[in-house]
Backbone as a chain_set.jsonl record, in Angstrom:
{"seq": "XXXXXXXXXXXXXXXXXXXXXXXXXXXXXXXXXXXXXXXXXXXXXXXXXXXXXXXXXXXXXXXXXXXXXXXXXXXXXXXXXXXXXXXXXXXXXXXXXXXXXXXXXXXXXXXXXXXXX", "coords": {"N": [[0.828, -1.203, 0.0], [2.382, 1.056, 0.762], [3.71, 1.569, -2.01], [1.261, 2.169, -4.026], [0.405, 4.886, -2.428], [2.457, 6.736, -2.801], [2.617, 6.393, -6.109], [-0.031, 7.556, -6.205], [0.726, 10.145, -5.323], [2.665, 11.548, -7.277], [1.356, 11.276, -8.83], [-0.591, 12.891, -8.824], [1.049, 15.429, -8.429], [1.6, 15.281, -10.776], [-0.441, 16.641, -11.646], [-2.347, 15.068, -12.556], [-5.453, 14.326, -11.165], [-7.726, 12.281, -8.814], [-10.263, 12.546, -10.121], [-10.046, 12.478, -13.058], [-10.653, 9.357, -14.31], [-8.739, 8.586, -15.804], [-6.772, 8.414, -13.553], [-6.994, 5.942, -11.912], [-6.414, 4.29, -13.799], [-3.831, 4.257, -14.807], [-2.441, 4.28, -12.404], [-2.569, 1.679, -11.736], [-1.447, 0.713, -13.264], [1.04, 1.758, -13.489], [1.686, 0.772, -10.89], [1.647, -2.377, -11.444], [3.556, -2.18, -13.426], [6.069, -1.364, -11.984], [6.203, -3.894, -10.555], [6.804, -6.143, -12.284], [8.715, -5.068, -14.627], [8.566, -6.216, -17.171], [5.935, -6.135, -18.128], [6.346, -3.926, -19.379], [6.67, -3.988, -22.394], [4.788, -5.34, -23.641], [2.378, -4.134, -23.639], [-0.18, -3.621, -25.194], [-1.061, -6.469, -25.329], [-0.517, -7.68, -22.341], [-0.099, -5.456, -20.245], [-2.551, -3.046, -20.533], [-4.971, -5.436, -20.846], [-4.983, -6.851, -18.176], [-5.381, -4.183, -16.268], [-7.719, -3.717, -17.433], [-8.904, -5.767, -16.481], [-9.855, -5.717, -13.773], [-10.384, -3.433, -13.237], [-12.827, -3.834, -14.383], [-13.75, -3.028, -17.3], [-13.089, -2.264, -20.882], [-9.953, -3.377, -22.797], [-9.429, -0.944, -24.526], [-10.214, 1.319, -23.427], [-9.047, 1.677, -21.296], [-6.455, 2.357, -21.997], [-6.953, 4.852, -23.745], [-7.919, 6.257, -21.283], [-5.131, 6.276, -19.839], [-3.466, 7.794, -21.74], [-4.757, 10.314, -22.377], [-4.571, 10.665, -19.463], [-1.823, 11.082, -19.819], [-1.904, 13.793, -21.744], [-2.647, 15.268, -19.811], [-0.701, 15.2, -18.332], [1.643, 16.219, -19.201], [0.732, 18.653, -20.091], [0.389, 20.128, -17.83], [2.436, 19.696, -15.509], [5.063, 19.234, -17.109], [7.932, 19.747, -16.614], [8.682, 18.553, -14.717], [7.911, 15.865, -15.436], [10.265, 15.792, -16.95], [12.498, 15.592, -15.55], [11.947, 13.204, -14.348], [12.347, 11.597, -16.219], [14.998, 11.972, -16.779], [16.008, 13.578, -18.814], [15.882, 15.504, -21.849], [12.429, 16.271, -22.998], [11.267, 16.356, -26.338], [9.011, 16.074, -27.497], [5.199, 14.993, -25.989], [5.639, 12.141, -24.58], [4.283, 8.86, -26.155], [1.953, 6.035, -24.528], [3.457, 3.852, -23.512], [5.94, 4.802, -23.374], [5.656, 6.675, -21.339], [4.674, 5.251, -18.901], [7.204, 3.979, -18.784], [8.766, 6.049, -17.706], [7.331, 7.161, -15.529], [7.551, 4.672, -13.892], [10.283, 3.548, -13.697], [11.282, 6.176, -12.875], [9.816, 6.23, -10.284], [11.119, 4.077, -8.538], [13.351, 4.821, -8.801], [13.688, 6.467, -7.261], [13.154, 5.14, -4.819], [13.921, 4.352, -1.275], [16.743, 1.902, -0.873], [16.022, -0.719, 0.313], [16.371, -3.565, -0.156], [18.474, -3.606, 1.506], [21.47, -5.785, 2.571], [21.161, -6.907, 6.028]], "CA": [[0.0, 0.0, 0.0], [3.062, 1.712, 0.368], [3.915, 1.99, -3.238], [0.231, 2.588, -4.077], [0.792, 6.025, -2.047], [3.103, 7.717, -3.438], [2.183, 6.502, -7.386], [-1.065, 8.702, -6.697], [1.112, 11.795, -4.86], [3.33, 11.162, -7.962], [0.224, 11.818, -10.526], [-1.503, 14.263, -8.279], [1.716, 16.175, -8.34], [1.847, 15.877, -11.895], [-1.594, 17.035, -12.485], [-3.575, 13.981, -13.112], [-5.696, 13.859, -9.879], [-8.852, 11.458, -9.109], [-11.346, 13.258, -11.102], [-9.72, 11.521, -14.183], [-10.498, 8.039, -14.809], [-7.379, 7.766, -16.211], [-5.758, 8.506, -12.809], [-6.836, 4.526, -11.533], [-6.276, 3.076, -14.603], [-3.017, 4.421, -15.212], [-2.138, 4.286, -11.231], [-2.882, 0.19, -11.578], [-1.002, -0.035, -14.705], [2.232, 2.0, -12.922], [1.972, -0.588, -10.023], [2.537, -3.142, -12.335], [5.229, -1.874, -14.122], [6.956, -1.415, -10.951], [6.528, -5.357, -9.879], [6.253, -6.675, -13.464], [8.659, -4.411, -15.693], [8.898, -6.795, -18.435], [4.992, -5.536, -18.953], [6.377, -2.97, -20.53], [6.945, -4.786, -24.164], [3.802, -5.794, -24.165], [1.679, -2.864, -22.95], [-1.486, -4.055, -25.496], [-1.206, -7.93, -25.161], [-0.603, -7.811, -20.949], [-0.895, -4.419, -19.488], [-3.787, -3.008, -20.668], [-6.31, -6.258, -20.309], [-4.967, -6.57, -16.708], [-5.905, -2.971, -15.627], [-8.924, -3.618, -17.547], [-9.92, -6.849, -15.392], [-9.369, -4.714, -12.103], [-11.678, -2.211, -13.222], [-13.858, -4.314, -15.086], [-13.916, -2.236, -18.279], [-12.324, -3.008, -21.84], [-8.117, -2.557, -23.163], [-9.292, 0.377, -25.235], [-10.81, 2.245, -22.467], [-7.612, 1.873, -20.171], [-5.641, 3.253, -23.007], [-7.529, 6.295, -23.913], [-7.585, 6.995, -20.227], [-4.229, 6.632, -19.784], [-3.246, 8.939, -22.96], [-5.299, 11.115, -21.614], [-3.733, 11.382, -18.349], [-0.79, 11.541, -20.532], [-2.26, 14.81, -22.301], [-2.785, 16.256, -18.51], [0.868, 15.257, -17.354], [2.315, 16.966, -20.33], [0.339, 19.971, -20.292], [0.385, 20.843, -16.837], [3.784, 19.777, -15.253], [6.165, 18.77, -17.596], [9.098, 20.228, -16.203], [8.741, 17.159, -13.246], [8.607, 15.0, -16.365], [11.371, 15.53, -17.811], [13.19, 15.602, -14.315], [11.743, 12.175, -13.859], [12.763, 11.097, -17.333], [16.273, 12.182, -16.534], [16.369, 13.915, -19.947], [14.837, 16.324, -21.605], [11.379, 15.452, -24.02], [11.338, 17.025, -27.307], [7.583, 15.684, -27.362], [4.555, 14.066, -25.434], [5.435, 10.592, -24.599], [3.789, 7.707, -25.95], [1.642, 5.802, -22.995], [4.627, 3.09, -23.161], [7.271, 5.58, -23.005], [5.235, 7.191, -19.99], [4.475, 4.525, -18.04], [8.127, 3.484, -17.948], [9.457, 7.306, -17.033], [6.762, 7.145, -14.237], [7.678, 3.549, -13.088], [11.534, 3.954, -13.166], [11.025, 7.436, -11.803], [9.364, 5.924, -9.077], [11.606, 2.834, -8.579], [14.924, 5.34, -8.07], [13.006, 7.374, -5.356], [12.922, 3.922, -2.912], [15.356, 3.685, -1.09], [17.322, 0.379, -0.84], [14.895, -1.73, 1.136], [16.972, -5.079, 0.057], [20.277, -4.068, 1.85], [21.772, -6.921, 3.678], [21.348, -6.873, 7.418]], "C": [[0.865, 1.256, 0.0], [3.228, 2.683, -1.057], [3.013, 2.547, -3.687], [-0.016, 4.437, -3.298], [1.352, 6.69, -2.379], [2.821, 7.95, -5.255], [1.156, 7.616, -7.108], [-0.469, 9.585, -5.681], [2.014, 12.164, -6.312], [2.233, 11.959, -8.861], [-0.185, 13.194, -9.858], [-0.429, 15.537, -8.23], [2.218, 17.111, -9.719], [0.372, 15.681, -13.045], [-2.508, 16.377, -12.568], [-4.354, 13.886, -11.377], [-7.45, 12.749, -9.993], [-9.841, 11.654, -9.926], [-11.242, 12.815, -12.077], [-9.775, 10.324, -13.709], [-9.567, 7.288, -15.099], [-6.274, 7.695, -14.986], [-5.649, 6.919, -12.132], [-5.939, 3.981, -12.075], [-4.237, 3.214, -14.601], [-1.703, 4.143, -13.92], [-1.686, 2.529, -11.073], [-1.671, 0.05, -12.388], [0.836, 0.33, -14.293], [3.011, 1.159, -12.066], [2.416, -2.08, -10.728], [3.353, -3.237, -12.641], [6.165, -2.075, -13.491], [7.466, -3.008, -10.663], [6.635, -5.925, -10.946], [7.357, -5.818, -14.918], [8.791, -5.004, -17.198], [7.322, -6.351, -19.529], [5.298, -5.032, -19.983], [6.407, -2.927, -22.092], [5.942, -5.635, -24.533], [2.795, -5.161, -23.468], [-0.334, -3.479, -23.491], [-2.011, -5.472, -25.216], [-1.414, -8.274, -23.883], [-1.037, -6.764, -20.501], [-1.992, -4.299, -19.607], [-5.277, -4.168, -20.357], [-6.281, -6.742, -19.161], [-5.762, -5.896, -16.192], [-7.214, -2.891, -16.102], [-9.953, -4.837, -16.88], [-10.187, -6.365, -14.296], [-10.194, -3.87, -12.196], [-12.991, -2.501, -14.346], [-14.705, -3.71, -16.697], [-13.264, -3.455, -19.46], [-10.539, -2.447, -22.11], [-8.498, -1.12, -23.629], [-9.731, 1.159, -24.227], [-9.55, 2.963, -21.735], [-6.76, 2.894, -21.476], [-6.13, 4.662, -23.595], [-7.415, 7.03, -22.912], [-6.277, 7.127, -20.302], [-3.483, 7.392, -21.192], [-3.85, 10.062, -22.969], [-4.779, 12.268, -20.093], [-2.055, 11.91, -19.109], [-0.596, 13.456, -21.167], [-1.633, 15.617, -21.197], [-1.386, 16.363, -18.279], [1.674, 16.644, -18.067], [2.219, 18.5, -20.759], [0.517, 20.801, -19.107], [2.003, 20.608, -15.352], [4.979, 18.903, -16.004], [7.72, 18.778, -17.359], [9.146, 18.711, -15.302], [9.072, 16.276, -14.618], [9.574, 14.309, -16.245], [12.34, 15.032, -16.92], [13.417, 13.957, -13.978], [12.164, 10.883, -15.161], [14.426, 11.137, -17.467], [17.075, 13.334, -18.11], [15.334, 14.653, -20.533], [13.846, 15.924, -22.798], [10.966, 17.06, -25.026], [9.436, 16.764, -27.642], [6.596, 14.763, -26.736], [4.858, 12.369, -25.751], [4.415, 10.13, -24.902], [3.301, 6.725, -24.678], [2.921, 4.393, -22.889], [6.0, 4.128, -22.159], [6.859, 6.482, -21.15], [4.527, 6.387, -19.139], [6.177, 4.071, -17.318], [8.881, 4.233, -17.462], [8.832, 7.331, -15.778], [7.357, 6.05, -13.323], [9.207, 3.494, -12.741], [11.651, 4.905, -12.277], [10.608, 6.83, -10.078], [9.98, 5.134, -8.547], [12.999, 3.874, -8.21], [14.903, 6.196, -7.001], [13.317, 6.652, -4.383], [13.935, 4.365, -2.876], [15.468, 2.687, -0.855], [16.607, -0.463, 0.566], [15.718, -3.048, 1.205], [18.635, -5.536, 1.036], [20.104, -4.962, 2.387], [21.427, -6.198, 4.987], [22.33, -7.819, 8.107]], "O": [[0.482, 2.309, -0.51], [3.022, 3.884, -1.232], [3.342, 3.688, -4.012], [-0.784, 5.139, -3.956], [0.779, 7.779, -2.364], [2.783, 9.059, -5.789], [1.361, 8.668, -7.714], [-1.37, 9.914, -4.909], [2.028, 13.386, -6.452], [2.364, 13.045, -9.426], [-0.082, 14.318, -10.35], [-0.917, 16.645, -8.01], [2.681, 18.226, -9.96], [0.101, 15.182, -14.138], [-3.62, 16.895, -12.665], [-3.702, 13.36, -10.475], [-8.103, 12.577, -11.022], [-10.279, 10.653, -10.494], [-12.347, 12.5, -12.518], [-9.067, 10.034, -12.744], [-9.348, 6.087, -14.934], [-5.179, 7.152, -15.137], [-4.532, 6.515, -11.807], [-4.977, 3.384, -11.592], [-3.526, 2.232, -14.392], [-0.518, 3.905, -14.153], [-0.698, 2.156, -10.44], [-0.882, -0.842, -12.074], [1.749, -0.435, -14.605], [4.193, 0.821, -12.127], [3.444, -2.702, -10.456], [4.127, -4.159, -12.385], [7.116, -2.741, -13.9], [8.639, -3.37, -10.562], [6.492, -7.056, -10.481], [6.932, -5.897, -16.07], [9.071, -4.332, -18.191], [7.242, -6.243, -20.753], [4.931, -5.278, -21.132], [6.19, -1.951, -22.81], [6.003, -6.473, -25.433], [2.311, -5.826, -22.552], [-1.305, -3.669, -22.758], [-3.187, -5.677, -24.917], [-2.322, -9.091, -23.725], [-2.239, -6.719, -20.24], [-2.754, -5.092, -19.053], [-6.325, -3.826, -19.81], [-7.357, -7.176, -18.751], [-6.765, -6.362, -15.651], [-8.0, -2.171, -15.486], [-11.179, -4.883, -16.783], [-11.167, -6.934, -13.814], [-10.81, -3.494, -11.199], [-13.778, -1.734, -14.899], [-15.863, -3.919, -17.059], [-13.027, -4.657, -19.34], [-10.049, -1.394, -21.702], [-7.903, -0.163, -23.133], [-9.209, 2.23, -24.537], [-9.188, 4.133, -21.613], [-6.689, 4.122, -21.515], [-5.259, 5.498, -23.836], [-6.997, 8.183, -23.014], [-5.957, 8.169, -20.874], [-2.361, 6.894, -21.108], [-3.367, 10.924, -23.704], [-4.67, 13.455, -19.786], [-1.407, 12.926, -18.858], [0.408, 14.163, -21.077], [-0.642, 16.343, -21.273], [-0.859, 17.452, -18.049], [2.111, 17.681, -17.568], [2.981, 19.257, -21.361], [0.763, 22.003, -19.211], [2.309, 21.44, -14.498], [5.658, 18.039, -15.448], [8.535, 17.982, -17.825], [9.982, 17.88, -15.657], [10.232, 15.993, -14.914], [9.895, 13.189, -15.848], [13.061, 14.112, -17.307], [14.449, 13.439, -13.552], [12.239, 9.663, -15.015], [15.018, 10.364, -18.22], [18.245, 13.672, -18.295], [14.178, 14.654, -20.11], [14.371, 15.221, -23.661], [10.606, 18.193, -24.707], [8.84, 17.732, -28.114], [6.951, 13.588, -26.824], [4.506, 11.64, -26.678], [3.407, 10.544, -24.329], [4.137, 6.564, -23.789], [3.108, 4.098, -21.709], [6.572, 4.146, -21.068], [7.598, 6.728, -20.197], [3.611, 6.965, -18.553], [6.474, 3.89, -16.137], [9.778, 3.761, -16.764], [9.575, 7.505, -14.812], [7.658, 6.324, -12.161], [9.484, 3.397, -11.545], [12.02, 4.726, -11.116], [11.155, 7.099, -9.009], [9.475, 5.137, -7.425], [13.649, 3.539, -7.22], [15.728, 6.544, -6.156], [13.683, 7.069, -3.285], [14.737, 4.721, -3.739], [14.434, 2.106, -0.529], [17.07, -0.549, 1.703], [15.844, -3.647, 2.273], [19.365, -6.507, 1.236], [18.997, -5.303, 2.805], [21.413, -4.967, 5.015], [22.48, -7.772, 9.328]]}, "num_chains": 1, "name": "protein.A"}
């Protein structure tokens, strides 16, 4: 529930807040990424009909939302973005390309949880 916490301070920071639809879908689909990043290379075949069993909808839905929230991220703090992309974006990510700037992004924030003891 951890992780789940900060993904939505993460969106809400960069604009997308509950009021979008796409902030679940795209919230679910981040969590994934995180535990799962091999999703990522198959975003239409796995992601998407995941996040769409979870919220009981269809793939195309999830994907409009999240391209959507994409729109919002892009329009209203991009600067964090790019920050979180490590580099700077010559144009709106693709929801691949911005799922895995969010999910890395989010993934070099932890800190090291596995050290030895």
């Amino acid at each position: 529930m951890e992780h789940q916490k900060k993904v939505e301070e993460l969106l809400s920071s960069l604009g997308v807040t509950a009021n979008y639809t796409g902030f679940f879908y795209i919230s679910a689909a981040i969590m994934l990424c995180m535990e799962h990043p091999e999703q990522l290379t198959m975003i239409t075949k796995q992601l998407y009909p995941e996040v769409a069993r979870q919220y009981k909808t269809n793939w195309r839905a999830v994907e409009r939302n999240i391209r959507t929230a994409g729109c919002v991220i892009w329009r209203e703090n991009h600067p964090l973005l790019e920050k979180l992309a490590r580099r700077p974006l010559a144009k709106k990510p693709c929801n691949a390309q911005l799922l895995a700037i969010l999910s890395s992004g989010l993934r070099a924030m932890e800190p090291e949880e596995t050290a030895p003891r």
